[in-house]
MOPAC internal coordinates of N, CA, C and O (Angstrom, degrees):
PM7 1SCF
backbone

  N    0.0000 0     0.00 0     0.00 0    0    0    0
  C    1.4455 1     0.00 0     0.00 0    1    0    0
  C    1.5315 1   108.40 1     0.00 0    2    1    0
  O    1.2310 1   121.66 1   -43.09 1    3    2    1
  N    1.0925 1   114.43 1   136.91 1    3    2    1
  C    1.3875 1   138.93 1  -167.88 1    5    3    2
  C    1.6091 1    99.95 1   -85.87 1    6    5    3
  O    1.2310 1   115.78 1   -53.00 1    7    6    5
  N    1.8473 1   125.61 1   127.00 1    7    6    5
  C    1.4376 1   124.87 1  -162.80 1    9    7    6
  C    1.3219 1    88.56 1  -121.75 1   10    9    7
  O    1.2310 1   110.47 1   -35.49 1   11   10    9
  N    1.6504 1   135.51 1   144.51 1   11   10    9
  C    1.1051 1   146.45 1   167.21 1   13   11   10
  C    1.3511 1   101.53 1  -109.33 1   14   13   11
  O    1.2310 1   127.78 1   -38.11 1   15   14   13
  N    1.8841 1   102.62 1   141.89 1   15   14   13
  C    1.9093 1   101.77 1   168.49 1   17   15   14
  C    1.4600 1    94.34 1   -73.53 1   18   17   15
  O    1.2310 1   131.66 1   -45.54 1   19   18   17
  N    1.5605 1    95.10 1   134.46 1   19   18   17
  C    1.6950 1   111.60 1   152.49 1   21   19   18
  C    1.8488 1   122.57 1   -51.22 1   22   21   19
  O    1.2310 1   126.54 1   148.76 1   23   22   21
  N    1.5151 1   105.03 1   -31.24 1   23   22   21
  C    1.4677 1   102.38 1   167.30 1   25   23   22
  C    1.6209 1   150.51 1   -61.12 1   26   25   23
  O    1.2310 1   142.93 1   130.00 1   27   26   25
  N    2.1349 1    73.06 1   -50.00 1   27   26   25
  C    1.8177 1    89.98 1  -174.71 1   29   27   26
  C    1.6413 1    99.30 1  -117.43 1   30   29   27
  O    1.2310 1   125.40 1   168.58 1   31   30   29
  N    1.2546 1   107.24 1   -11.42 1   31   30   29
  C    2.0798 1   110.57 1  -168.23 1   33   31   30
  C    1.1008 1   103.63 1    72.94 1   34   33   31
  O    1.2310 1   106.10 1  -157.64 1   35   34   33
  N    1.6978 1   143.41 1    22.36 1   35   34   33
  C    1.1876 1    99.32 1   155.71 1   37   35   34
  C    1.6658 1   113.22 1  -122.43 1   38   37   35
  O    1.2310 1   121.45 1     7.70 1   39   38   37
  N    1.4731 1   114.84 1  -172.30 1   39   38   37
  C    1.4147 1   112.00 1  -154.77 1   41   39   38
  C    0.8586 1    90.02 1   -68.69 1   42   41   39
  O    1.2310 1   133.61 1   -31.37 1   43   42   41
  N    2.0359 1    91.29 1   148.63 1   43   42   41
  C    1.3742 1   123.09 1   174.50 1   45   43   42
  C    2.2475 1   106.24 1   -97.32 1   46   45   43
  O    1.2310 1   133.82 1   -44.33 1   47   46   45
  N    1.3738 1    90.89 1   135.67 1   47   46   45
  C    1.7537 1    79.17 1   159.05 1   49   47   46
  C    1.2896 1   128.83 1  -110.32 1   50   49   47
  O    1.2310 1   119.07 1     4.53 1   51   50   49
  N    1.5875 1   119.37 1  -175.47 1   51   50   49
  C    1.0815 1   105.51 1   178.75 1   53   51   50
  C    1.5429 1   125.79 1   -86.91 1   54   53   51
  O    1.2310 1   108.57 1     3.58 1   55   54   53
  N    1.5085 1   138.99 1  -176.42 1   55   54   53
  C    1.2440 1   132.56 1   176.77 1   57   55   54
  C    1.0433 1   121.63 1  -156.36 1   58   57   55
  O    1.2310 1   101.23 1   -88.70 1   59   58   57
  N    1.2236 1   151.78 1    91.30 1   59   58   57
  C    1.1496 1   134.57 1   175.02 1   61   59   58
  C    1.7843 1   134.16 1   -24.16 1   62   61   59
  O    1.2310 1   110.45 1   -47.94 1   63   62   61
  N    1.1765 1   135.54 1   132.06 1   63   62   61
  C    1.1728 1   125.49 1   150.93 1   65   63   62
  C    1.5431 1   125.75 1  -151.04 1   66   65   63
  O    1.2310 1   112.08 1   -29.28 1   67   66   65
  N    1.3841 1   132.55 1   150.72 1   67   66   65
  C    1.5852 1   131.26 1  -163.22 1   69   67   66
  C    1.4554 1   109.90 1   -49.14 1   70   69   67
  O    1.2310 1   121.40 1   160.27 1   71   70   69
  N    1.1797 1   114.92 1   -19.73 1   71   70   69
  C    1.7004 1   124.39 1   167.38 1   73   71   70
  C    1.5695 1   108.86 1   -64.20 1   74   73   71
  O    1.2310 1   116.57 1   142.45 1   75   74   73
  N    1.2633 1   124.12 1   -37.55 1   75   74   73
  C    1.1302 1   116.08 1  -167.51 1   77   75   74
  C    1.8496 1   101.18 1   139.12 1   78   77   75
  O    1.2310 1   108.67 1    60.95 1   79   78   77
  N    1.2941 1   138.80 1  -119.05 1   79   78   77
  C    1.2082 1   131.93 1  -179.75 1   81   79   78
  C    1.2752 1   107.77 1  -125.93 1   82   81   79
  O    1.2310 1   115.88 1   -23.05 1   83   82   81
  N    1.4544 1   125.43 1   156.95 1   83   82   81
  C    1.8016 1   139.99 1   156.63 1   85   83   82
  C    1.4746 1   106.51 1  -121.78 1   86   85   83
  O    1.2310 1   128.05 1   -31.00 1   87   86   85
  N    1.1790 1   102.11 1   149.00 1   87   86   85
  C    1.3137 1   145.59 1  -158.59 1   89   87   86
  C    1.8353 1    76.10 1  -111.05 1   90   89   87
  O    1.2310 1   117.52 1   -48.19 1   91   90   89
  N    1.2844 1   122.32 1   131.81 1   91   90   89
  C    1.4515 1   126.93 1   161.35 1   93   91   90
  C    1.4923 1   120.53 1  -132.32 1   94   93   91
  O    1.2310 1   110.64 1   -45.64 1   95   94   93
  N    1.1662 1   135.20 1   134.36 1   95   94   93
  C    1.2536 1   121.19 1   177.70 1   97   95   94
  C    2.0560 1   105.36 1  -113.36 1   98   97   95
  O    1.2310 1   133.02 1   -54.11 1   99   98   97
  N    1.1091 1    92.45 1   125.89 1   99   98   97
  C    1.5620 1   115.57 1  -177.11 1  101   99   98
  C    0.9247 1   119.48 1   -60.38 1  102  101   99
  O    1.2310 1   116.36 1   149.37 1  103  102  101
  N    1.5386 1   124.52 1   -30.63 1  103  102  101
  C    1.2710 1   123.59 1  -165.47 1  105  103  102
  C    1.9883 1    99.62 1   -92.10 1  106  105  103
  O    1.2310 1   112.38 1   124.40 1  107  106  105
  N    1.2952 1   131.99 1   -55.60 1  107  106  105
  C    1.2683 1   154.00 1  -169.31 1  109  107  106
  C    1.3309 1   108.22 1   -90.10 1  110  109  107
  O    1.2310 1   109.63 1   164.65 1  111  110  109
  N    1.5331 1   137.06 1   -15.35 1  111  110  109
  C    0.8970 1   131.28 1  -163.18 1  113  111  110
  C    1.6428 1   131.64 1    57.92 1  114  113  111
  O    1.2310 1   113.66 1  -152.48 1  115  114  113
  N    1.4944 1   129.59 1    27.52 1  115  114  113
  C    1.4231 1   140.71 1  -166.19 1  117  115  114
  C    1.2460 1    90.32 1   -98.11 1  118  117  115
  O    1.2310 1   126.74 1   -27.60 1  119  118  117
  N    1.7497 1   104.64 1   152.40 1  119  118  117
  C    1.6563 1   107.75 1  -176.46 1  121  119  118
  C    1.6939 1    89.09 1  -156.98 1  122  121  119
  O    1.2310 1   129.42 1   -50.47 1  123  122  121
  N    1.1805 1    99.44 1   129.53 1  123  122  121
  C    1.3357 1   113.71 1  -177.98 1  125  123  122
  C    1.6126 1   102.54 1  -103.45 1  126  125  123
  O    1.2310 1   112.51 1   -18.25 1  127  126  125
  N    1.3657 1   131.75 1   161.75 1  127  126  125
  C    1.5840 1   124.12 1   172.81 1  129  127  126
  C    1.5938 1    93.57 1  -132.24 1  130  129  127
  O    1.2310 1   121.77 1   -48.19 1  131  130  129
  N    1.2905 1   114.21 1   131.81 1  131  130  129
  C    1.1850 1   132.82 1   157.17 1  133  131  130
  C    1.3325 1   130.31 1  -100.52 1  134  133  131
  O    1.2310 1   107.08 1   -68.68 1  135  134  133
  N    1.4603 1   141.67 1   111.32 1  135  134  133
  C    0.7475 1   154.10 1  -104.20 1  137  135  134
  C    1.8706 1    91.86 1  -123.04 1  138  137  135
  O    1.2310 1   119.96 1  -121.24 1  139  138  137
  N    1.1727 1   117.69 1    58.76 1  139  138  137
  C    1.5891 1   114.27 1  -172.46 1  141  139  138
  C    1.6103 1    96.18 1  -130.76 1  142  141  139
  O    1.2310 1   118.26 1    -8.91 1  143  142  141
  N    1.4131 1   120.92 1   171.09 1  143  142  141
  C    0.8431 1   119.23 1  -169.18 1  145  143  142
  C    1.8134 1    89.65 1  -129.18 1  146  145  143
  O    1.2310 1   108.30 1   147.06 1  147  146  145
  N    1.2627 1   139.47 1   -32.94 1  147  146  145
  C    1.3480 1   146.67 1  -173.53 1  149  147  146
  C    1.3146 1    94.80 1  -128.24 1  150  149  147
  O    1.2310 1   122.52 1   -42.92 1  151  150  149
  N    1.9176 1   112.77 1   137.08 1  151  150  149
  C    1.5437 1   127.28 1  -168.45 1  153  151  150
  C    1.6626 1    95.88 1  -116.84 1  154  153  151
  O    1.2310 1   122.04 1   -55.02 1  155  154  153
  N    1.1003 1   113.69 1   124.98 1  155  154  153
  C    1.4375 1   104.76 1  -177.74 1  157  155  154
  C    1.6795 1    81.89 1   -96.11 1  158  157  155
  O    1.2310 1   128.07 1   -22.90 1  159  158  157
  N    1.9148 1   102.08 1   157.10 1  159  158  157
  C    1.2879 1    97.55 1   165.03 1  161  159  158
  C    1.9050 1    98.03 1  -145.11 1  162  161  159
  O    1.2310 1   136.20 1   -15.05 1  163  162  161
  N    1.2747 1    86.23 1   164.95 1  163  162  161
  C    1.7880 1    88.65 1  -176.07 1  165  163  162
  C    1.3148 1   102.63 1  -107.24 1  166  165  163
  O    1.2310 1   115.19 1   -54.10 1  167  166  165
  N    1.4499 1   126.73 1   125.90 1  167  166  165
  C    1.5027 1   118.29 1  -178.40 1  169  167  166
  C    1.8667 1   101.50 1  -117.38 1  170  169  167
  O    1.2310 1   115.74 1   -45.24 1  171  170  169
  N    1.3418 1   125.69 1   134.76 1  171  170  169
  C    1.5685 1   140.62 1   163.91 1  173  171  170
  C    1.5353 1   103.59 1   -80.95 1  174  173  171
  O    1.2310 1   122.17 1   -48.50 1  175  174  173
  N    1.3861 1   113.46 1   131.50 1  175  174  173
  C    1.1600 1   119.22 1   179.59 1  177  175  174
  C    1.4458 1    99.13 1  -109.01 1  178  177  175
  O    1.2310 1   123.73 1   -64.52 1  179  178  177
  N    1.7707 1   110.45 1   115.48 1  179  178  177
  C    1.6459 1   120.44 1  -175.91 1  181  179  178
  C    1.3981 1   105.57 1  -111.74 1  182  181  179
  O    1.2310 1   134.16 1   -37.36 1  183  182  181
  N    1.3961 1    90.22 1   142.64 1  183  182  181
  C    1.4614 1    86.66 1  -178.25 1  185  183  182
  C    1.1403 1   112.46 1  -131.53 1  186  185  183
  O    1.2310 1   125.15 1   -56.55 1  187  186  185
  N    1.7164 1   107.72 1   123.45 1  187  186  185
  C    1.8703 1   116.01 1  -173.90 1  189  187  186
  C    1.3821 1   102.70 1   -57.32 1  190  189  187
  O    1.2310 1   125.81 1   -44.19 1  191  190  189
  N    1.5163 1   106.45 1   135.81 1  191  190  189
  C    1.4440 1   141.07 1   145.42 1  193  191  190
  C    1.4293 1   119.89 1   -33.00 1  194  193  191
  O    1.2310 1   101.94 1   -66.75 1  195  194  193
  N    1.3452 1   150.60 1   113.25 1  195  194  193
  C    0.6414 1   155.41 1   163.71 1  197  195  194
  C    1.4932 1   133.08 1   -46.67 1  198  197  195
  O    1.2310 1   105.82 1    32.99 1  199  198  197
  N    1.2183 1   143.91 1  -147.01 1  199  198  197
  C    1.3997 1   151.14 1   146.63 1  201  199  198
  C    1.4005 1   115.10 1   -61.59 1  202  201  199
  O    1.2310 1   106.53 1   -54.47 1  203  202  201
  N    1.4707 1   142.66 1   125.53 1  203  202  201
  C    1.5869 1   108.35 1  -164.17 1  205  203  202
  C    1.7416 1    74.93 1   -98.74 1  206  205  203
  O    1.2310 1   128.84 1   -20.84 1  207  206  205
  N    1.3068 1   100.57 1   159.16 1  207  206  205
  C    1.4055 1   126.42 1   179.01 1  209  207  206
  C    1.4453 1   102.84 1   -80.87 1  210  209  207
  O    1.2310 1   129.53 1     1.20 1  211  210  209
  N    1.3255 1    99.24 1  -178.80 1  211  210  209
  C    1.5684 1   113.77 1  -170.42 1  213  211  210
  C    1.4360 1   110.06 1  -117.73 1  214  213  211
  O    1.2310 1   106.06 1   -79.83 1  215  214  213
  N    1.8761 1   143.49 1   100.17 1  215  214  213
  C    1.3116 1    96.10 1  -158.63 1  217  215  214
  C    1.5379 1    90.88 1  -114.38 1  218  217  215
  O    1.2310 1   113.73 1   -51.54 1  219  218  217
  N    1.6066 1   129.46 1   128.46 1  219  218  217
  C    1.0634 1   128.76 1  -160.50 1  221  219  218
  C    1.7780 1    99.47 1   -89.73 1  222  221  219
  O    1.2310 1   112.48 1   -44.87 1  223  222  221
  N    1.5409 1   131.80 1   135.13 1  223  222  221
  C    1.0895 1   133.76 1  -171.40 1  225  223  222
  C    1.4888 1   109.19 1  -111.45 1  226  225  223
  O    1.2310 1   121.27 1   -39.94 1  227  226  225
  N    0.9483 1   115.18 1   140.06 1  227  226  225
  C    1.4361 1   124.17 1   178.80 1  229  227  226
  C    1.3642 1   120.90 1   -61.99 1  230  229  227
  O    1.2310 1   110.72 1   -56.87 1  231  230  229
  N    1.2761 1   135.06 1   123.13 1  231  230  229
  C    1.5920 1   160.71 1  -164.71 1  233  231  230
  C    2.2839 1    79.93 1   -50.75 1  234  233  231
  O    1.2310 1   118.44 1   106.37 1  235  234  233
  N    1.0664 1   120.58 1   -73.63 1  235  234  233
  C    1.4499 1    99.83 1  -160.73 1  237  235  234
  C    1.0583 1   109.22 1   -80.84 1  238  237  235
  O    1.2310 1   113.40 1  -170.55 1  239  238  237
  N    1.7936 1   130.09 1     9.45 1  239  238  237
  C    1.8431 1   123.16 1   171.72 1  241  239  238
  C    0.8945 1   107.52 1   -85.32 1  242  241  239
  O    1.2310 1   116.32 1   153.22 1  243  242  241
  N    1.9812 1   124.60 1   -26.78 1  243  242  241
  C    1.3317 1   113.16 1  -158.52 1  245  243  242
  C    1.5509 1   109.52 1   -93.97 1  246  245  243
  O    1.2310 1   126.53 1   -25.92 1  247  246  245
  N    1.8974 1   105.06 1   154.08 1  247  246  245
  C    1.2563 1    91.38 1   175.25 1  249  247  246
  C    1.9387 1   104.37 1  -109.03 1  250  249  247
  O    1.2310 1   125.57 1   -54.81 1  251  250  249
  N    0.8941 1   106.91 1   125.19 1  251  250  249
  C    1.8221 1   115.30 1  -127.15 1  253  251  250
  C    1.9582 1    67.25 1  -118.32 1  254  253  251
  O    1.2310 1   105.00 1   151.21 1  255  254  253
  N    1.3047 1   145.35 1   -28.79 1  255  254  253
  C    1.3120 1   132.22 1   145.86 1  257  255  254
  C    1.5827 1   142.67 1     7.18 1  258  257  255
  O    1.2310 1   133.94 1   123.61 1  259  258  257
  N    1.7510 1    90.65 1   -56.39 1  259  258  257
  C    1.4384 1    98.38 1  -179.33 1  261  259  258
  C    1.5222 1   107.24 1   -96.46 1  262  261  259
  O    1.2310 1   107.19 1   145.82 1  263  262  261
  N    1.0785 1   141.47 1   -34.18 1  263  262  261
  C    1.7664 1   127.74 1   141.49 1  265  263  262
  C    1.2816 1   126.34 1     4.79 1  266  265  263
  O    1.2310 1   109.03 1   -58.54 1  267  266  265
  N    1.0398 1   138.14 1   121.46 1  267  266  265
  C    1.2201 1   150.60 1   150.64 1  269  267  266
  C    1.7314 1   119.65 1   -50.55 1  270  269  267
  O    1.2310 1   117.07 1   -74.77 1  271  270  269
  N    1.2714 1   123.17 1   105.23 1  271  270  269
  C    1.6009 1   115.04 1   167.33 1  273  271  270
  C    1.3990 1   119.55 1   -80.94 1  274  273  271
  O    1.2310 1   128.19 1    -2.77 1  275  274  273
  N    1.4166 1   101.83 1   177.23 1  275  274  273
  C    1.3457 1   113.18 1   172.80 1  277  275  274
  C    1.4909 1   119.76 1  -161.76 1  278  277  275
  O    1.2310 1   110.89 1   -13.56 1  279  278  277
  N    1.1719 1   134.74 1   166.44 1  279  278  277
  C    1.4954 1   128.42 1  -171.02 1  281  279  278
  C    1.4538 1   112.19 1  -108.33 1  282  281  279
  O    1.2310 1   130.56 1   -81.98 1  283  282  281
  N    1.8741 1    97.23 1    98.02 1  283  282  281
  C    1.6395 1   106.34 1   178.54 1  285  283  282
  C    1.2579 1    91.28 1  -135.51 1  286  285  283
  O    1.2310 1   128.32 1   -12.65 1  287  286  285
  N    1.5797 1   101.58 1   167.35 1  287  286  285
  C    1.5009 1   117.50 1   175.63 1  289  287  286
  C    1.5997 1   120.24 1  -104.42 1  290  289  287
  O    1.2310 1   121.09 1   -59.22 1  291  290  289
  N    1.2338 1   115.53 1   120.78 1  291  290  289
  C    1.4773 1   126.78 1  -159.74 1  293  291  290
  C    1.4261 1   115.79 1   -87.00 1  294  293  291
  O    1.2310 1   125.79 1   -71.12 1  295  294  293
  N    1.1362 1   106.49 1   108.88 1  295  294  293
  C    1.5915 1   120.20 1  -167.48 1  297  295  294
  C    1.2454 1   133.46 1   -25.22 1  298  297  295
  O    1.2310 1   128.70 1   129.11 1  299  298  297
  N    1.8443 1   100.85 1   -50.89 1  299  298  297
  C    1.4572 1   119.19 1  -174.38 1  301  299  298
  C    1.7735 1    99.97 1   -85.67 1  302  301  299
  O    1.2310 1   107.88 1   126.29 1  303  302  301
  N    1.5118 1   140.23 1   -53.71 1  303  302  301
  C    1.1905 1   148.33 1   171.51 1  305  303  302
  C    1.8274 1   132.49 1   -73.68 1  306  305  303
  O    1.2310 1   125.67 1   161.98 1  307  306  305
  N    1.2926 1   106.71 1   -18.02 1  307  306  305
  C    1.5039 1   125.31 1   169.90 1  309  307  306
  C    2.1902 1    89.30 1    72.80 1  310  309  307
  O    1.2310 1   118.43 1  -171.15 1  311  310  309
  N    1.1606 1   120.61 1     8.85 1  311  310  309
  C    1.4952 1   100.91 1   176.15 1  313  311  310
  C    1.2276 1   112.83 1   -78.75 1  314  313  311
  O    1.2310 1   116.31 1   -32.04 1  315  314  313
  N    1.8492 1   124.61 1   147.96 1  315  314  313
  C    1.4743 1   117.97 1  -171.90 1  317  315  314
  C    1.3109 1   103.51 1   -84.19 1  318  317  315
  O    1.2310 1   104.73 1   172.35 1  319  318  317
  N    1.1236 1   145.82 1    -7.65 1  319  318  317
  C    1.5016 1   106.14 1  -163.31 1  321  319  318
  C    1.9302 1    95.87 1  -123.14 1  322  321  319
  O    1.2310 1   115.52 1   -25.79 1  323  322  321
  N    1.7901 1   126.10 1   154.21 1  323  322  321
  C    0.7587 1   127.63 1  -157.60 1  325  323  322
  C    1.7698 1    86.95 1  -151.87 1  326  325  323
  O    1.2310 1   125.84 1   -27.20 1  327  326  325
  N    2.1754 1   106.39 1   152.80 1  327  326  325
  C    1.2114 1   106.74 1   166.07 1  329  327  326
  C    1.7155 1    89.57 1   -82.61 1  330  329  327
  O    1.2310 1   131.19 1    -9.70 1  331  330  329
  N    1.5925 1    96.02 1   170.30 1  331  330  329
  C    1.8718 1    94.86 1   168.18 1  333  331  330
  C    1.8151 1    97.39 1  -160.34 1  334  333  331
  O    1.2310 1   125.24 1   -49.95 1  335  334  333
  N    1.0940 1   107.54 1   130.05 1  335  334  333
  C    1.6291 1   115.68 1   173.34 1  337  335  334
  C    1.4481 1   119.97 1  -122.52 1  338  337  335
  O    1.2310 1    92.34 1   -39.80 1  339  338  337
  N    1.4674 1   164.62 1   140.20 1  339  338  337
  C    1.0993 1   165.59 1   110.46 1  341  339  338
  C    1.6549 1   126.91 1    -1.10 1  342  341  339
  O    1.2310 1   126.04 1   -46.05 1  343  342  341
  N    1.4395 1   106.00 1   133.95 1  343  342  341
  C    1.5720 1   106.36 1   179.67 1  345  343  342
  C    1.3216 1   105.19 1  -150.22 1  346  345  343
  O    1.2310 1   129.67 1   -42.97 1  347  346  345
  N    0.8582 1    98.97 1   137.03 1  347  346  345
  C    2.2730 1   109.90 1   175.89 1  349  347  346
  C    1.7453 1    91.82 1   -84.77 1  350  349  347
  O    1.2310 1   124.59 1   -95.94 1  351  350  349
  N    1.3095 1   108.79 1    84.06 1  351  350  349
  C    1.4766 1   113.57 1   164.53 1  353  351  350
  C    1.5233 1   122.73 1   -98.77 1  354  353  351
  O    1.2310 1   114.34 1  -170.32 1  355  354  353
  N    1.6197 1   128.32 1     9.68 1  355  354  353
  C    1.4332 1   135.64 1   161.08 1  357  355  354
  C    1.1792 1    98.71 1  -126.51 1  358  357  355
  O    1.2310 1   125.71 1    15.88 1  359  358  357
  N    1.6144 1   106.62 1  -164.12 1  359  358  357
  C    1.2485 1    95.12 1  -157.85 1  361  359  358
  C    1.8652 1   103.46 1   -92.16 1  362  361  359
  O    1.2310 1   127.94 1    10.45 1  363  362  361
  N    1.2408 1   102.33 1  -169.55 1  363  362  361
  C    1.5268 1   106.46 1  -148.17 1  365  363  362
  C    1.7369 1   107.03 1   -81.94 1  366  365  363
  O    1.2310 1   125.31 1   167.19 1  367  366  365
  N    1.7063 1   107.40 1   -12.81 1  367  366  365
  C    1.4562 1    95.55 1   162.47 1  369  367  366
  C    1.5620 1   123.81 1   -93.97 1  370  369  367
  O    1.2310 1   123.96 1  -148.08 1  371  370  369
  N    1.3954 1   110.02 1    31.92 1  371  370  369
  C    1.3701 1   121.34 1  -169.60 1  373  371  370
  C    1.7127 1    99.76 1  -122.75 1  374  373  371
  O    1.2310 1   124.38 1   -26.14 1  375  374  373
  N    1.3644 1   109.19 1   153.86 1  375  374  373
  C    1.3945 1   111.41 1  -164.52 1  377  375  374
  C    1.8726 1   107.52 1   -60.96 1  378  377  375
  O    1.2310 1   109.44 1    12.96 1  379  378  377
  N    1.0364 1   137.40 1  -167.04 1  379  378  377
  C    1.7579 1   132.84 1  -174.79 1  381  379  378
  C    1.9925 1    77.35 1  -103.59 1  382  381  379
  O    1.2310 1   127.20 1     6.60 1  383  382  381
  N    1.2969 1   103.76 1  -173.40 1  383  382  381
  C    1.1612 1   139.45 1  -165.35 1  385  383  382
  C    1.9346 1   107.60 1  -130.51 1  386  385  383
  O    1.2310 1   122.81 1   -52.31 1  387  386  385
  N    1.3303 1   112.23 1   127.69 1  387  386  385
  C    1.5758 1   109.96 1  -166.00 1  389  387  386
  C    1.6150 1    94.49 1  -129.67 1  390  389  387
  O    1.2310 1   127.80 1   -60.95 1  391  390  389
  N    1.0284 1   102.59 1   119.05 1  391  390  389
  C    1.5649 1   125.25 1  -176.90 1  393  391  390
  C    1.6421 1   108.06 1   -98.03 1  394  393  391
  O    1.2310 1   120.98 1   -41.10 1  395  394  393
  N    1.1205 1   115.74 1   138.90 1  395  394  393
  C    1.4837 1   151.60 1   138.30 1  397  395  394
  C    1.7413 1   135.05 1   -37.19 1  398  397  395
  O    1.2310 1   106.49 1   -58.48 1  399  398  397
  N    1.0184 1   142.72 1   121.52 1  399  398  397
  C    1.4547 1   138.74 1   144.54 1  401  399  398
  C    1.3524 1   106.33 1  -141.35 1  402  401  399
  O    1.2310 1   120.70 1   -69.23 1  403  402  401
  N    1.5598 1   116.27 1   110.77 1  403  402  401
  C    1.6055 1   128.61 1   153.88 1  405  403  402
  C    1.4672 1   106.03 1   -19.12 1  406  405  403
  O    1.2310 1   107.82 1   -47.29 1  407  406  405
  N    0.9387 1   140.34 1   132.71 1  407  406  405
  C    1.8270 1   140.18 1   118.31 1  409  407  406
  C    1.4580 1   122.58 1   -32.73 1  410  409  407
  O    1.2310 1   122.67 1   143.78 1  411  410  409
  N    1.4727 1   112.49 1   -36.22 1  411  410  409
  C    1.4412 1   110.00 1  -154.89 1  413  411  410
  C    1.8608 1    82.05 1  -100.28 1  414  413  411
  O    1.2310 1   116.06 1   105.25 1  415  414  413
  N    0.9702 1   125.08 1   -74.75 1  415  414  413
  C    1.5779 1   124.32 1  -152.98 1  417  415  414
  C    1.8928 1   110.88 1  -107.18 1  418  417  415
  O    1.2310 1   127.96 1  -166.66 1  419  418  417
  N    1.7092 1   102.28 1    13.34 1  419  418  417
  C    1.4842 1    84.16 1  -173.99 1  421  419  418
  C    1.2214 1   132.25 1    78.55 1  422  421  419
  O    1.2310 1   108.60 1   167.46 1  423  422  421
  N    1.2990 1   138.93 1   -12.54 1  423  422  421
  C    1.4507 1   141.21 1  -167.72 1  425  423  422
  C    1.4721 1    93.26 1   -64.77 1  426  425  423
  O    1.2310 1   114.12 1   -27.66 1  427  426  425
  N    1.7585 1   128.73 1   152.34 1  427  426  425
  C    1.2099 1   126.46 1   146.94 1  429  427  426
  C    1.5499 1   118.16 1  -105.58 1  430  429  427
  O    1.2310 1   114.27 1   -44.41 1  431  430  429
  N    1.1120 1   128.45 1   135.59 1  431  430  429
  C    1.5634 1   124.21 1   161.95 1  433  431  430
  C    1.2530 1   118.89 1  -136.32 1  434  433  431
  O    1.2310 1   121.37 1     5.56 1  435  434  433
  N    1.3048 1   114.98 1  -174.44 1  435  434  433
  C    1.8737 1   111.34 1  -171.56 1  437  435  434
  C    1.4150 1   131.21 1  -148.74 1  438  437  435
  O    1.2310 1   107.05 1   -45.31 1  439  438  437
  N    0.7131 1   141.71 1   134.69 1  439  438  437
  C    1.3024 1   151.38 1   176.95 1  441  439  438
  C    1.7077 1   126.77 1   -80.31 1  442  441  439
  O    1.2310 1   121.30 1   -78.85 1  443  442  441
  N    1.1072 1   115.12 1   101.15 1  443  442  441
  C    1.6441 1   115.77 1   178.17 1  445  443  442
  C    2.1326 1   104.86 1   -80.32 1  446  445  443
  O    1.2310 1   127.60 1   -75.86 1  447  446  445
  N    1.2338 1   102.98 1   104.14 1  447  446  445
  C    1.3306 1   115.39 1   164.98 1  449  447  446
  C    1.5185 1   115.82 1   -55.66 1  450  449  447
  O    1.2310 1   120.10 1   180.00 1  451  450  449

């Protein structure tokens, strides 16, 4: 369970002391003493996310409809107009990544911002 200082509200941690434990808050300096001798604690086991994958969908599954177009010229077919959506494909202090799909033949390609 998560302890707030009564002073300033923000979290308190824990601390050891020969009394038993304090509750301290970092920001205000408040220290509460709790009078225990054993701290039970509850720990969540999280588990980092990986690389997110890429999952490429097939030209007749997708319903490629709700996309937004725009008028570019498509590398492999020379037709102008293309769907195009955004993706954070480096890392997150790096600009997102703006992707491509032809109208006419499906091709995808991309654009580094």
């Amino acid at each position: 369970m998560m302890e707030f200082c009564p002073k300033c509200g923000a979290r308190m941690i824990i601390k050891r002391a020969d009394e038993g434990v304090k509750l301290a808050c970092l920001k205000c300096g408040y220290e509460e003493l709790r009078r225990v001798k054993t701290l039970q604690a509850k720990y969540e086991n999280q588990t980092k996310m990986g690389k997110e994958t890429l999952v490429v969908i097939p030209k007749e599954d997708a319903d490629l409809s709700t996309l937004p177009t725009t008028d570019v010229e498509c590398p492999k077919c020379g037709y102008g107009k293309a769907y195009w959506w955004i993706m954070q494909t480096r890392s997150a202090d790096e600009a997102p990544t703006q992707f491509f799909r032809c109208k006419n033949c499906g091709y995808v390609w991309r654009e580094y911002a």
